[in-house]
N, C-alpha and C positions, 0 to 999 in steps of 0.2 A: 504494500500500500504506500502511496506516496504524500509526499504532506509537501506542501508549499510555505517556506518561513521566511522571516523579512533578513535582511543580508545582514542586520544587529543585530540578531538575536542570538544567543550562547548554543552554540552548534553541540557540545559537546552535553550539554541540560539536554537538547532538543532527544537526540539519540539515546541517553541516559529514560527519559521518559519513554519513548517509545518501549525500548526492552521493558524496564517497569511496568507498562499498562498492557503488554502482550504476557508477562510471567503470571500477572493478577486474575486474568480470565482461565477459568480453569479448562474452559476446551480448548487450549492452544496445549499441544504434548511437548515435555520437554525435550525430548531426543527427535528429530532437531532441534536445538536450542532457538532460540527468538532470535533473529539478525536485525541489525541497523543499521546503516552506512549515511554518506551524503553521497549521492549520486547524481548532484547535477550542479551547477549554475547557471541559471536561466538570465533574461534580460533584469528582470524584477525581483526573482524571489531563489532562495536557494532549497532544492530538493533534498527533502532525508526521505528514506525510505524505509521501511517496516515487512520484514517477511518474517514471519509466524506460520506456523503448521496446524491443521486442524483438522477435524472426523469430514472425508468430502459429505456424509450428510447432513449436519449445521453448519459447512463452510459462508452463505449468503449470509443467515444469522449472523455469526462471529464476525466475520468484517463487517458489518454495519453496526455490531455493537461496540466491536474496537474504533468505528473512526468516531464515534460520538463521545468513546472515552480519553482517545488521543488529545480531541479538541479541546473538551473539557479540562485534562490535565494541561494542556498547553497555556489555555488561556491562565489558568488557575496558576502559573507559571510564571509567567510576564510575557510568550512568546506568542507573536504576533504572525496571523498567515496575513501574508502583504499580498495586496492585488497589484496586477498589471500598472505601470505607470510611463507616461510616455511624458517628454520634455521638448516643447516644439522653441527652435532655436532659429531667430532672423538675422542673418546677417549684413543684411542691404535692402532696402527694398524693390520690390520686383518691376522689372519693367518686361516688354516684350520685345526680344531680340529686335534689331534692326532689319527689314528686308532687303534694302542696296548689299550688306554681308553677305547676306546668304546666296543671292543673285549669284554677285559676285564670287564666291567660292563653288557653285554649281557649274560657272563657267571653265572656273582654272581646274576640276576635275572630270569636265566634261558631261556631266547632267544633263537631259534632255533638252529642249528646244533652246533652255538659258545657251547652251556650250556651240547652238549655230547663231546666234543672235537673235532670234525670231521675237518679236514683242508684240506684246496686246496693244491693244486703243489705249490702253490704262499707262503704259510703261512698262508692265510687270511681264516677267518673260511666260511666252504662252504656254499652257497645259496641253500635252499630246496625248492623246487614248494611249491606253493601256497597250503594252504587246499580246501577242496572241499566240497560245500555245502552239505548236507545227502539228498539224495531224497529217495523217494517212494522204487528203484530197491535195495538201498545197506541196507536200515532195514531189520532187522532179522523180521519175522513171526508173532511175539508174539506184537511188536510195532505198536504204534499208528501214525499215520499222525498228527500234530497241526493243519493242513491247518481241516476247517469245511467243513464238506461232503454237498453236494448241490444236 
């Protein structure tokens, strides 16, 4: 079972409690003994983990009774399950790129109509249709299909 704790909270309480409240409930068997680990750190929160053994028919019971005892002991603890937190950072305010740049760089890499000079009524370099895939009708005679004959 996994538990989400906030990146202050005493890692070493957090795993201490987990064994603790997995020894407590008496359908966890000892042999395998109760495991604990920290197996993760996420963006927001740091994972411990909880594996405990039990009879596979009260296993649903026992985990739903252990996460309600985890929590409880957590909270009763100081440790805190920290939610998601995200920090939006501006460094400039936004404008929208120039289009004379872009023009101009679609011509020095050759980009469609920009790279022959072709231009709208607007100034802006004209939009050409999409290309189109080659089938079967537009090869010449002498070419082969890639598609495998069946």
């Amino acid at each position: 079972m996994d538990f989400r704790i906030d990146y202050e909270d005493d890692l070493d309480l957090a795993l201490a409690l987990l064994i603790e409240c997995a020894k407590k409930d008496p359908r966890i068997v000892a042999d395998p003994a109760p495991w604990a680990k920290v197996t993760a750190l996420n963006d927001s929160t740091v994972t411990v983990t909880l594996r405990a053994w039990t009879n596979p028919d009260g296993y649903i019971d026992t985990r739903f009774d252990l996460i309600k005892v985890v929590k409880e002991a957590f909270q009763g603890a100081g440790l805190t399950f920290a939610f998601p937190q995200q920090v939006a950072v501006e460094t400039r305010p936004w404008s929208a790129p120039p289009k004379d740049r872009q023009t101009a760089a679609k011509r020095s890499i050759a980009i469609g109509p920009a790279a022959q000079g072709v231009q709208s009524k607007d100034g802006e370099a004209a939009r050409s249709t999409p290309a189109r895939p080659v089938n079967a009708a537009s090869r010449g005679a002498g070419q082969r299909s890639s598609r495998p004959r069946r």
